[in-house]
N, C-alpha and C positions, 0 to 999 in steps of 0.2 A: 504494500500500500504506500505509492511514493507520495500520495498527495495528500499533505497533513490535516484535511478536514474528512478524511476517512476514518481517520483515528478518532476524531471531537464525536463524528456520527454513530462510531461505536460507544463511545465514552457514553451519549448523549442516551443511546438504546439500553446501554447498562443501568447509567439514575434512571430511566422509567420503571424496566424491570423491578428495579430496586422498590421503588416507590407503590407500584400494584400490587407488591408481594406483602411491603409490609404492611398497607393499609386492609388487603386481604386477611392479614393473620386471626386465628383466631387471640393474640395475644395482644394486639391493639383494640380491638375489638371488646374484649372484656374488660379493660383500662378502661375505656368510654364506657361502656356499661353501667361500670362501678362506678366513675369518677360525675358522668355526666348523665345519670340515664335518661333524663329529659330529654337528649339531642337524638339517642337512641333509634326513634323513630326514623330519623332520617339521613344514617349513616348511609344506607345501602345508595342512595340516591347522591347524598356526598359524593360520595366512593365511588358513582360511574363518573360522576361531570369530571370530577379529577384526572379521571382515567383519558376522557377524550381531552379534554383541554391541555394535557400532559404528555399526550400524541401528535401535538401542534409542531414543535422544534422538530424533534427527528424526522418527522415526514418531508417538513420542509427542507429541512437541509438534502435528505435524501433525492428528491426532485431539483433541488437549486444546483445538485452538482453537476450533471447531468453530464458528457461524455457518451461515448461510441460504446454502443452494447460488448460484454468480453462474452456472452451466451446469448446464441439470438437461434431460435426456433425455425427453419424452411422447410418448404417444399411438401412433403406427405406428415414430416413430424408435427411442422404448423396447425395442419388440421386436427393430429392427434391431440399435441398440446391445446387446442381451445377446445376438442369435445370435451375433454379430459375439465378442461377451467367451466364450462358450461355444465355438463353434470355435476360438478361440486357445487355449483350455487346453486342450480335446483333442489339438490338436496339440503345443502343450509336450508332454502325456504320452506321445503317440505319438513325439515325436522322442529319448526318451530312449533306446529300442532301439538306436541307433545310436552312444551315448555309454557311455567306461566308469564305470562309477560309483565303482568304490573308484578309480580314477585321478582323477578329480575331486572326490571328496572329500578325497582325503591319504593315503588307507588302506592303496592298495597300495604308494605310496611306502616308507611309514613300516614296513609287513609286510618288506618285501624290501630296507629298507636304504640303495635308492637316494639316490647323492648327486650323483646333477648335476642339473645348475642346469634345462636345458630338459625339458619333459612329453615323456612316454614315450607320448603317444596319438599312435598313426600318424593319418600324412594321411589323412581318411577323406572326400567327399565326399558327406552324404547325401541322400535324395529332398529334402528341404527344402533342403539347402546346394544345390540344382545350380538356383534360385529365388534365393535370397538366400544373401549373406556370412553375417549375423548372425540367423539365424532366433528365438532366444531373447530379442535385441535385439527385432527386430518383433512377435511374439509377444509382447512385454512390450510396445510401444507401444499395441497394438490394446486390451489388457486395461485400459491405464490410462487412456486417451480416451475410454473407452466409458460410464464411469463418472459419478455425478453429481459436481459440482465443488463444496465451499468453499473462499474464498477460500486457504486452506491447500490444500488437495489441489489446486490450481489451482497454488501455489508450486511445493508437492513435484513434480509433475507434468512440469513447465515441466524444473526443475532435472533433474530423471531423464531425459528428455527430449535435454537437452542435451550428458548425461553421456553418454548414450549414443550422440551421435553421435561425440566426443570421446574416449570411452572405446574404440568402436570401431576407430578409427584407433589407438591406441595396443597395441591388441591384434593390427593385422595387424603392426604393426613387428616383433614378434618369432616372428609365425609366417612371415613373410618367412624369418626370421634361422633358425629351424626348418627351414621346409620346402622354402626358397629358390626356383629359378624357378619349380617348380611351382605355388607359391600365387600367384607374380605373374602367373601366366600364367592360376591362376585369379579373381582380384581383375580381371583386363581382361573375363572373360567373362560375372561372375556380380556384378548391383550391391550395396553394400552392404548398408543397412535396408530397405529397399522393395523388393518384387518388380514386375520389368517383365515382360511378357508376351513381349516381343520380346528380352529378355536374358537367357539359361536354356542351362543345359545338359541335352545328352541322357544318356541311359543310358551311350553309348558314348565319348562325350565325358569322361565322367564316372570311368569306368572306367580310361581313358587318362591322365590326369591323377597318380589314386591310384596308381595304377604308375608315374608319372615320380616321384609325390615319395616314394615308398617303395623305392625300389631295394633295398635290402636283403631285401624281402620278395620277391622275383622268384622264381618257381620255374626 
């Protein structure tokens, strides 16, 4: 990397990281709890704007550097590389069905007052999750390797890349802590970023699972 604003972009992608992880934690998180629980309601909702407002610099800089593609996509792979980018976001938008939106946004939180600390989204296993842990993980890796490369978006990439294998780990820590043996009992059946053909859960499997780790929901 001869051009020293390669380095600032990585620097720049690493304080984000830094930042999403800790404000993620379940250990920030309980500090507020305790320290402020009034605000409580409206951490979740905090904690996305920070997250996009906090994805301002890196992007920028990533686009402002701009240079001659070092991986550029032709001919027959082109077309592969965009079905390939095109069925991932299909499925991003198809897999939102299965997710609550004002709960992941902050909104139902912050509507209803809720003050503790762990997400209120029951264990849900869906057609994507019983394939992979992290489907919006992979689903982001396919979209961002598909792409042509400057030596910035080769950075950003790499970094994103990294975060999310990193990142993913630190997010099962607390849906452990959530949703306890049932998630570890799904974590042994279903692999994290990548799907195997030979590692998947069935329908029924699947089903059995969300009933161990919902107990409360049992009729």
């Amino acid at each position: 990397m001869n051009d020293p604003r390669l380095w600032w972009l990585a620097a720049l992608w690493l304080g984000y990281f830094f930042l999403h992880s800790f404000l993620a934690s379940l250990w920030v998180k309980r500090r507020v709890a305790c320290r402020w629980p009034q605000r409580m309601p409206a951490y979740r909702l905090f904690f996305n704007l920070v997250a996009v407002v906090a994805l301002v610099p890196p992007l920028w800089l990533t686009f402002s550097i701009g240079g001659e593609p070092v991986l550029r996509w032709s001919g027959g792979w082109r077309w592969l590389a965009d079905a390939l980018a095109l069925v991932a976001l299909l499925g991003f938008l198809w897999s939102l069905r299965w997710y609550d939106g004002l709960e992941f946004l902050g909104l139902r939180q912050l509507r209803e007052g809720e003050r503790r600390v762990e997400d209120q989204e029951r264990f849900r296993v869906s057609p994507l999750h019983r394939h992979v842990r992290h489907p919006w993980y992979f689903l982001g890796l396919v979209l961002l390797w598909t792409r042509d490369m400057t030596p910035a978006m080769l950075v950003s990439v790499v970094m994103a890349s990294l975060y999310f294998i990193v990142g993913s780990r630190l997010e099962e820590r607390k849906l452990k802590v959530y949703h306890g043996r049932a998630y570890e009992r799904y974590c042994e059946k279903v692999p994290g970023l990548v799907p195997l053909p030979w590692k998947r859960l069935s329908v029924e499997e699947a089903a059995k699972l969300e009933e161990e780790g919902n107990p409360t929901k049992r009729s």
